[in-house]
MDAnalysis code that builds the backbone (N, CA, C; Angstrom):
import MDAnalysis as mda
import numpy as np

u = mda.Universe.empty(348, n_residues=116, atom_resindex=np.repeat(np.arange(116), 3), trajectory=True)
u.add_TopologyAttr("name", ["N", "CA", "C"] * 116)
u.add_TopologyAttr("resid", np.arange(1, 117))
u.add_TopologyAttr("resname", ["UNK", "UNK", "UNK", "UNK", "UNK", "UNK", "UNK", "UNK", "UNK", "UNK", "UNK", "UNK", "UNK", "UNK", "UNK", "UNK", "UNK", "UNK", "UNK", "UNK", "UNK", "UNK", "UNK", "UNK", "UNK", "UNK", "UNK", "UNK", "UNK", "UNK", "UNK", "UNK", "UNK", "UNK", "UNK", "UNK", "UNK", "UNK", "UNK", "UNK", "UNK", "UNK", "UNK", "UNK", "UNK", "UNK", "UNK", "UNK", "UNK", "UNK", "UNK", "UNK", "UNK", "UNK", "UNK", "UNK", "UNK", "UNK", "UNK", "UNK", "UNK", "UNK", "UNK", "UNK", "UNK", "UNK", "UNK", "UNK", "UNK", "UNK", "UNK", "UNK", "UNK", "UNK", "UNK", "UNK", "UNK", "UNK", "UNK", "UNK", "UNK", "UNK", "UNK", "UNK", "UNK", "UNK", "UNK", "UNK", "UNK", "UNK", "UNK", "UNK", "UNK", "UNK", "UNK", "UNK", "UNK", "UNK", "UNK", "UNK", "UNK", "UNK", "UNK", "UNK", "UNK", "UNK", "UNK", "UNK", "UNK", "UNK", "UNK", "UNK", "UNK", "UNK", "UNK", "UNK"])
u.atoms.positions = np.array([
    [-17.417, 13.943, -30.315],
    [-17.361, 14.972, -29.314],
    [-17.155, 14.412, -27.914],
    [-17.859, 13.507, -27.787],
    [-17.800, 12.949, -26.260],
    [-15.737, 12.179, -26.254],
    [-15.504, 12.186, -27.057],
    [-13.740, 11.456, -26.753],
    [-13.365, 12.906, -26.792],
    [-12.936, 14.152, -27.140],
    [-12.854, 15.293, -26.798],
    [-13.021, 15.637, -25.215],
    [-14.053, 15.190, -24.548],
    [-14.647, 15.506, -23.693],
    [-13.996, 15.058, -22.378],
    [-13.388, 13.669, -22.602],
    [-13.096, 12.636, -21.609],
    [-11.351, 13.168, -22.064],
    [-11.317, 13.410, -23.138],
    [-9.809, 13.690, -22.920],
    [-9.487, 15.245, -22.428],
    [-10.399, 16.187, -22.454],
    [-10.110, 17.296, -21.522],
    [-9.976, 16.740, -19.979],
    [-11.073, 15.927, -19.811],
    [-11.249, 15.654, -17.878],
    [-9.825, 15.110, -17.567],
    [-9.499, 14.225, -18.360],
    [-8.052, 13.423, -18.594],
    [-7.037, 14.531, -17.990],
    [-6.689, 15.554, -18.798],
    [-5.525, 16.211, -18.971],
    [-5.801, 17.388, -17.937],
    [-7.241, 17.529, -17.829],
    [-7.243, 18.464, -16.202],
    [-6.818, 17.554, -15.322],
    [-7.421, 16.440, -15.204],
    [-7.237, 15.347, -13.775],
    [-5.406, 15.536, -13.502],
    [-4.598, 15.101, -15.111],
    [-3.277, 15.218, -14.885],
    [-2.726, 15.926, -14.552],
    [-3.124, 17.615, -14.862],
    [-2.611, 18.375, -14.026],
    [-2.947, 18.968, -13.041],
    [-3.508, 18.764, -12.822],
    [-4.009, 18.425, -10.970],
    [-3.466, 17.821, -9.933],
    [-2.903, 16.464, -10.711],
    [-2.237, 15.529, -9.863],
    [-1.035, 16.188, -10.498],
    [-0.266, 16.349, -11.302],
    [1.056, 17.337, -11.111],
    [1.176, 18.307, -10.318],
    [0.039, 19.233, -10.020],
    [0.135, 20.627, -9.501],
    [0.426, 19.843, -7.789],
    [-0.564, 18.978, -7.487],
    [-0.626, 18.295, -6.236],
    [0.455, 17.862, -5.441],
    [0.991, 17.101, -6.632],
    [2.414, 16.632, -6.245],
    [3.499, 17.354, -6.065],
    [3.474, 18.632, -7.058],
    [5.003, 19.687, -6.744],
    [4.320, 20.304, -5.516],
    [2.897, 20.540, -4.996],
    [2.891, 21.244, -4.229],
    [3.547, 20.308, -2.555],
    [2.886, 19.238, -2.868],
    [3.229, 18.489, -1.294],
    [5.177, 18.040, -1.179],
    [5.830, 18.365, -2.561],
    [7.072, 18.044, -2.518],
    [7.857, 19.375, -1.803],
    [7.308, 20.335, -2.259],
    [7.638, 21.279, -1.796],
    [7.829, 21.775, -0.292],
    [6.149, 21.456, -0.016],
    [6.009, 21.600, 1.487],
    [6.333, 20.590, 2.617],
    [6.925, 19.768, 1.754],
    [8.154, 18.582, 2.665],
    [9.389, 19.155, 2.964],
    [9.787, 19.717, 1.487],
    [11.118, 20.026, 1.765],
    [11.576, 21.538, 2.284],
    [10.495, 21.657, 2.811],
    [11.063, 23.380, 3.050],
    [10.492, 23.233, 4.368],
    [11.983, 23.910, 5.270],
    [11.903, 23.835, 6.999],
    [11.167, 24.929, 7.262],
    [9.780, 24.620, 8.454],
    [9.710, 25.681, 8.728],
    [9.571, 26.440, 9.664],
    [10.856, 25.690, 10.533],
    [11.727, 26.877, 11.487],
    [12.332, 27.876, 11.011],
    [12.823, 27.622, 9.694],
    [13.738, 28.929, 9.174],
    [12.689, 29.855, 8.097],
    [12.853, 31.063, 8.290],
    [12.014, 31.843, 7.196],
    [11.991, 31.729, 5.818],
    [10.925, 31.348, 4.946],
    [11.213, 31.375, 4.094],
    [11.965, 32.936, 3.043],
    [11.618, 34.055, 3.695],
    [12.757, 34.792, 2.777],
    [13.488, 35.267, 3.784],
    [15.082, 35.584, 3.449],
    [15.913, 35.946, 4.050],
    [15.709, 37.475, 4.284],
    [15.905, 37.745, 5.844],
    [15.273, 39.842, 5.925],
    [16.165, 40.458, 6.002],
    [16.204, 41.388, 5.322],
    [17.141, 42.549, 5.329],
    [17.112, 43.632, 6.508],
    [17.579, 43.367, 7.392],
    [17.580, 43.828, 9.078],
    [19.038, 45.152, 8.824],
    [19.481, 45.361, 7.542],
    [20.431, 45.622, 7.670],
    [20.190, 47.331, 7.743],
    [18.949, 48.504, 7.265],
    [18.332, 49.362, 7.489],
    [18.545, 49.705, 9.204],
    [18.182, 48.959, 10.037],
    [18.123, 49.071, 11.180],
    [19.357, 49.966, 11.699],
    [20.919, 49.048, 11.638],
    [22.244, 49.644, 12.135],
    [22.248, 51.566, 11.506],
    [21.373, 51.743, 10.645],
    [21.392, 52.993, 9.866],
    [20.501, 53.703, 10.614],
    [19.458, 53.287, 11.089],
    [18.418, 54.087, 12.005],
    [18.967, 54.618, 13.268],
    [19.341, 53.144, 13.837],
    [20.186, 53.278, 14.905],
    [21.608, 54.296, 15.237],
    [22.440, 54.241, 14.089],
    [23.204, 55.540, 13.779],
    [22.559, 56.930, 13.940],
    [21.619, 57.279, 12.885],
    [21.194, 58.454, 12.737],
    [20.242, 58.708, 14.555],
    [19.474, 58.087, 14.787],
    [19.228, 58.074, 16.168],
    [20.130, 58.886, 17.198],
    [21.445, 57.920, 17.398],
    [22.540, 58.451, 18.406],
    [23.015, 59.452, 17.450],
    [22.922, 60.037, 16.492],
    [23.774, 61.243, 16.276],
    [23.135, 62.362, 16.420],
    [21.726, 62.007, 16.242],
    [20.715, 63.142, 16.847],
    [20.562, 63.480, 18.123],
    [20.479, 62.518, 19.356],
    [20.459, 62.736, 20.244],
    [22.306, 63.186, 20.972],
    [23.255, 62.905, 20.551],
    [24.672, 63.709, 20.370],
    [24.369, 64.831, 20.001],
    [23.544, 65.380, 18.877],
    [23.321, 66.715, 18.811],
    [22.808, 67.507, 19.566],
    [21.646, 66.851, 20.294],
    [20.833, 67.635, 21.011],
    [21.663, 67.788, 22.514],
    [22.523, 66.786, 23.036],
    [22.846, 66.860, 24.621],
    [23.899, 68.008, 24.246],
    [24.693, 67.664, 23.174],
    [25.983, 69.151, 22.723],
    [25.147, 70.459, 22.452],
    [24.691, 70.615, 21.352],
    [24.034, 72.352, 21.670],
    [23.246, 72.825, 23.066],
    [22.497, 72.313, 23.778],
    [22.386, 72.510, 24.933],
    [23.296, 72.785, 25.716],
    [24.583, 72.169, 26.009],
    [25.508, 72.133, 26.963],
    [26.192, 73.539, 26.284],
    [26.550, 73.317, 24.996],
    [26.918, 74.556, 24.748],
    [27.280, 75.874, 24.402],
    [25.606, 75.794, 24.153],
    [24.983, 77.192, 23.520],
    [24.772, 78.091, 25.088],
    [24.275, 77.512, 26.179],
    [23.857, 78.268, 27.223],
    [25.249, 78.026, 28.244],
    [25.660, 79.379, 28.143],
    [26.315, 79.734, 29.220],
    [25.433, 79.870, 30.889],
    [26.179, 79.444, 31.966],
    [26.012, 79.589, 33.347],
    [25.871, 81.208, 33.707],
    [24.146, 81.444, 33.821],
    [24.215, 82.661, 34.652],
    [23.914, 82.773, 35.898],
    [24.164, 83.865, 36.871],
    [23.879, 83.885, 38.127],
    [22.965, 85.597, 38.475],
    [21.906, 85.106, 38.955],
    [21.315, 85.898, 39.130],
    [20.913, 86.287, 40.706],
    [21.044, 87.471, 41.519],
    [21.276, 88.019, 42.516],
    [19.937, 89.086, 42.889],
    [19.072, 88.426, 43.863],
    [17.835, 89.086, 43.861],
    [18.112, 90.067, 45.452],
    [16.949, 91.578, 45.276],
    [17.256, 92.022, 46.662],
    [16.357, 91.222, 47.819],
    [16.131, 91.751, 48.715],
    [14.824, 91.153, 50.013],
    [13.344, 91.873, 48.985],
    [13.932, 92.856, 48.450],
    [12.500, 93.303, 47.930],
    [11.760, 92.609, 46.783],
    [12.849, 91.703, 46.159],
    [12.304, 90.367, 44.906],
    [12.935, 91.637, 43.732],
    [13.762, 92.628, 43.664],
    [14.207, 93.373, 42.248],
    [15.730, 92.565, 42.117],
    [15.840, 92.379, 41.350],
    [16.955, 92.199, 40.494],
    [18.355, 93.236, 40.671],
    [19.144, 92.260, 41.428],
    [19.811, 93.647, 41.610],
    [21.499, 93.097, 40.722],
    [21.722, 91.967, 40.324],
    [22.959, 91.291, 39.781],
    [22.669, 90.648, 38.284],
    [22.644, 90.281, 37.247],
    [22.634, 89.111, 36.916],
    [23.769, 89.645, 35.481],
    [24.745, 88.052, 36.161],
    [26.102, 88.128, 35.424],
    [26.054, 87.103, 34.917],
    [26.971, 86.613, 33.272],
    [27.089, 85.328, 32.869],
    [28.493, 84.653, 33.481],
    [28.889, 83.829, 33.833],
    [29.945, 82.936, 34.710],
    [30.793, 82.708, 33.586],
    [32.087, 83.077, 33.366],
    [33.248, 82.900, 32.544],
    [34.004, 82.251, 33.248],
    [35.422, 82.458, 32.833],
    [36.617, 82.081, 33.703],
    [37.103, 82.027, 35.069],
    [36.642, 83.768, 35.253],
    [36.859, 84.430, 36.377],
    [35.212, 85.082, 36.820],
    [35.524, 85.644, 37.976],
    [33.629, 86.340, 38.370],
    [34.444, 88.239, 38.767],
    [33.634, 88.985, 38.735],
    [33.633, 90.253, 39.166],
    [34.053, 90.134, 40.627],
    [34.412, 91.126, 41.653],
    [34.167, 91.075, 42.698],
    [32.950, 91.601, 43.087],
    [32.538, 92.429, 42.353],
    [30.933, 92.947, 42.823],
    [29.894, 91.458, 43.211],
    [30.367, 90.861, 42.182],
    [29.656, 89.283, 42.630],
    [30.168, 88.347, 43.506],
    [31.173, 88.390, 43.469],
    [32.117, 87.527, 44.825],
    [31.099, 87.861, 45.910],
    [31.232, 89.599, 46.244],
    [31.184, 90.090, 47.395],
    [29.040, 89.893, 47.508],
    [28.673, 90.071, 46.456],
    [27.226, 90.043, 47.154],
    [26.546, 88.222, 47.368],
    [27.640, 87.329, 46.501],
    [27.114, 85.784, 46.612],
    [27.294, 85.483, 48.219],
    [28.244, 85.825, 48.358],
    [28.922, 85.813, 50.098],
    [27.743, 86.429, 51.181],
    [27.139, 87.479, 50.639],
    [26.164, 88.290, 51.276],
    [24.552, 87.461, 50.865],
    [25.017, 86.499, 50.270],
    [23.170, 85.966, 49.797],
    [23.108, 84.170, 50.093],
    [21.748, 84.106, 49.952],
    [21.268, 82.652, 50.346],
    [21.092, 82.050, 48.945],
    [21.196, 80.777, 48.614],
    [21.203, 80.430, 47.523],
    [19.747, 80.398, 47.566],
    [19.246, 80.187, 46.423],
    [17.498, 79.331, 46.397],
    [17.520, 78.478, 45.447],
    [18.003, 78.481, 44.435],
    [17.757, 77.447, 43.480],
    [18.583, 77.446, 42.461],
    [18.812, 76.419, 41.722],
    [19.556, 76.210, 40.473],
    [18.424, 75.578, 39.294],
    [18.155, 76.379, 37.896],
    [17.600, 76.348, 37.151],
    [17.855, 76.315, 35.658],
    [18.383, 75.031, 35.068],
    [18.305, 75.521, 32.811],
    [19.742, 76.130, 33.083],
    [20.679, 75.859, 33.519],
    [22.169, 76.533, 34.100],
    [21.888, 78.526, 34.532],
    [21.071, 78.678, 35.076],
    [20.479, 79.710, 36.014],
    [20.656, 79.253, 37.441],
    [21.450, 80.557, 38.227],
    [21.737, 80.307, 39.722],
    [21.086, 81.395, 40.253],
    [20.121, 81.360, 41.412],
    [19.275, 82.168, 41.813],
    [20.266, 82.337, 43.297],
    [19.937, 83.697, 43.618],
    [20.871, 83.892, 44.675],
    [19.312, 85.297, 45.441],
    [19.636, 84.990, 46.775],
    [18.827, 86.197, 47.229],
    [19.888, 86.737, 48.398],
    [19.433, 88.374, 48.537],
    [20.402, 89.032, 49.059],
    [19.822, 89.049, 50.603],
    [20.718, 88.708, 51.778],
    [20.502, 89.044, 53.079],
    [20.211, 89.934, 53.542],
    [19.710, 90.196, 54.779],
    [19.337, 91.766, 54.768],
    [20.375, 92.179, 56.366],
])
């Protein structure tokens, strides 16, 4: 039993010193400036796509779902105009923009107040 015994310690010791040795051969030969696995970065250019096509979506329906309106207030704060801006304008609006102070531009909303 005892030569059994000494020849297990034997054949652990040996592979021990095998395991030892592939391990330090290994960690000689492998640089490690460079990664050991190569990354697949290539997901990214696809994110990056879908990204800019979303935000292409969003600056286009904004621009042009909402038409330019102009809205024409009296001295009394009532509402006395509000037209959407096409091609051409009414003269009813020609003639009262001419007659008003601007106040603000808003979300393509033109605020106009009427002079008195």
């Amino acid at each position: 039993m005892k030569g059994l015994e000494k020849r297990n310690i034997a054949a652990l010791f040996a592979l021990l010193l095998v395991g030892a040795i592939l391990t330090s051969t290994r960690a000689n030969s492998t640089d490690f400036n460079e990664p050991f696995f190569d990354e697949d970065n290539s997901y990214l250019e696809q994110v990056e796509d879908y990204v800019d096509d979303y935000m292409e979506s969003i600056v286009s329906d904004d621009i042009d779902d909402e038409a330019e309106v102009v809205k024409i207030f009296g001295e009394d704060g009532e509402l006395i105009l509000q037209e959407e801006l096409g091609d051409d304008m009414s003269e009813e609006m020609i003639k009262l923009i001419r007659q008003s102070d601007f106040l603000t531009e808003y979300e393509n909303t033109t605020y106009y107040r009427l002079n008195s």
